[in-house]
C-alpha positions as CSV (number, residue, x, y, z in Angstrom):
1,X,102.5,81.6,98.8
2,X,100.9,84.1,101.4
3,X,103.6,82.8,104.1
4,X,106.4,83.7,101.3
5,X,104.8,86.9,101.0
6,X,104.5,87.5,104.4
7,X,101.3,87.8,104.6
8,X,97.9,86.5,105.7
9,X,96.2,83.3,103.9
10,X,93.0,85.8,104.0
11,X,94.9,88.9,102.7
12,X,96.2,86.8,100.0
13,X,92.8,85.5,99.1
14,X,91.4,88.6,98.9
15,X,93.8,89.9,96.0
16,X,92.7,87.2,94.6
17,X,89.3,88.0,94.0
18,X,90.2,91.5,93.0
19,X,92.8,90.4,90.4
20,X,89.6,88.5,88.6
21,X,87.7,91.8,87.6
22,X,89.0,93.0,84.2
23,X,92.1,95.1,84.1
24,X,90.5,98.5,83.1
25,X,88.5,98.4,86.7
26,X,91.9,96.8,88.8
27,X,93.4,100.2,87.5
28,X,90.8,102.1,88.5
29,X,90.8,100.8,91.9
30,X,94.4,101.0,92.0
31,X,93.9,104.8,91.6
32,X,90.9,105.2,94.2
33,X,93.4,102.7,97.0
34,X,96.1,104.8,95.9
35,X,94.2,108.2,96.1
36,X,92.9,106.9,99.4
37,X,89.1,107.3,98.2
38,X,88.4,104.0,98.9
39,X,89.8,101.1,101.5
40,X,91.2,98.1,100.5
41,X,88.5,96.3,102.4
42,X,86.1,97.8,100.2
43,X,88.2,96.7,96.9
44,X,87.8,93.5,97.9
45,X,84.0,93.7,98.6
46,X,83.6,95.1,95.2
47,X,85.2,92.4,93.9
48,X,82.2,90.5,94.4
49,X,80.0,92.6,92.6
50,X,79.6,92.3,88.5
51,X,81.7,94.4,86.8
52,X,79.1,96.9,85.8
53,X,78.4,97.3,89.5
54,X,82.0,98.0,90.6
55,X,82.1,100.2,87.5
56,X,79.3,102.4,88.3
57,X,80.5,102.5,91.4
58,X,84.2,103.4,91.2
59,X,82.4,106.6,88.5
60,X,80.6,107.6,91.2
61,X,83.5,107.4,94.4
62,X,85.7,109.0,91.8
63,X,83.4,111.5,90.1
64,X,82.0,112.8,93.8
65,X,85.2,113.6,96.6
66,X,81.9,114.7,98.7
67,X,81.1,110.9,98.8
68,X,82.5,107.4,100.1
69,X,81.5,103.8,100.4
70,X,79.8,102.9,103.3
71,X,81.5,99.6,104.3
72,X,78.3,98.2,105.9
73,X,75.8,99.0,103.4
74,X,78.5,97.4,100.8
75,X,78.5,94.0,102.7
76,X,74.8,93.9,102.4
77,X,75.0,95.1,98.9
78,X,77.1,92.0,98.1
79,X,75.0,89.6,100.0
80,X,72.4,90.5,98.1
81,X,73.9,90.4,94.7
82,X,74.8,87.1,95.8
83,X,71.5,86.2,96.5
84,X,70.4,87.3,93.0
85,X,73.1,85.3,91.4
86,X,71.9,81.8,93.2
87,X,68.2,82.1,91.8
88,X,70.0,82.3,88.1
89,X,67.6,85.4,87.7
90,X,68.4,88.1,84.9
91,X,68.0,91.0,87.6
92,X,70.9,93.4,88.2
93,X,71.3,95.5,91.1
94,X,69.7,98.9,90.3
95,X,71.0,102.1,90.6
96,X,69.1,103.3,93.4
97,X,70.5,100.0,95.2
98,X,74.1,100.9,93.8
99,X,73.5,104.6,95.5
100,X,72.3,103.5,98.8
101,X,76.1,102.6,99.4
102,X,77.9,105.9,98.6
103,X,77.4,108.2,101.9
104,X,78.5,111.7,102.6
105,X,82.1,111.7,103.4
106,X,81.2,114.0,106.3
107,X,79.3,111.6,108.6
108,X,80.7,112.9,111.5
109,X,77.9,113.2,114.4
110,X,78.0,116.2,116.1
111,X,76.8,116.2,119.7
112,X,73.9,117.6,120.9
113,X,74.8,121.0,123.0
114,X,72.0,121.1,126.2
115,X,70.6,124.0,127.2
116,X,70.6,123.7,131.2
């Protein structure tokens, strides 16, 4: 299917995943990929986050232009929301953990002017 598309098997894969959340957070993300707020990369990541995750997230993205997902932080995010899923415990990411991802969009380091 992804060669008739012509695209990658992993590309393919990862529209998958996406395409599982319910509809009323695929349009949202639609929207935020559209709107450029978010990358498709971090779509996908959210994707493997339960859907009250991904929906407090995609509030927040959309709600603050100021912020933006910090890819990284999201990968560990979901590695650890994975983690919580395989012990079959009731916890669910908090918000502070949910926070830690979103960043300041204007991350840009400045450099440090010496005085000589």
């Amino acid at each position: 299917m992804a060669r008739r598309m012509g695209i990658a098997t992993a590309t393919l894969s990862k529209y998958r995943s996406i395409i599982k959340l319910p509809d009323n957070l695929i349009e949202v993300l639609a929207q935020l990929l559209d709107e450029k707020e978010i990358t498709f990369e971090a779509a996908y990541r959210m994707s493997g986050l339960k859907p009250h995750a991904v929906e407090w997230l995609v509030k927040h993205v959309g709600r603050s232009f100021s912020m933006k997902i910090d890819l990284a932080k999201l990968k560990e995010l979901c590695a650890l929301s994975k983690e919580i899923n395989k012990q079959d415990s009731p916890r669910q990411l908090s918000h502070d953990e949910l926070k830690n991802v979103l960043v300041p969009k204007d991350t840009k380091i400045k450099p440090i002017s010496r005085k000589e």
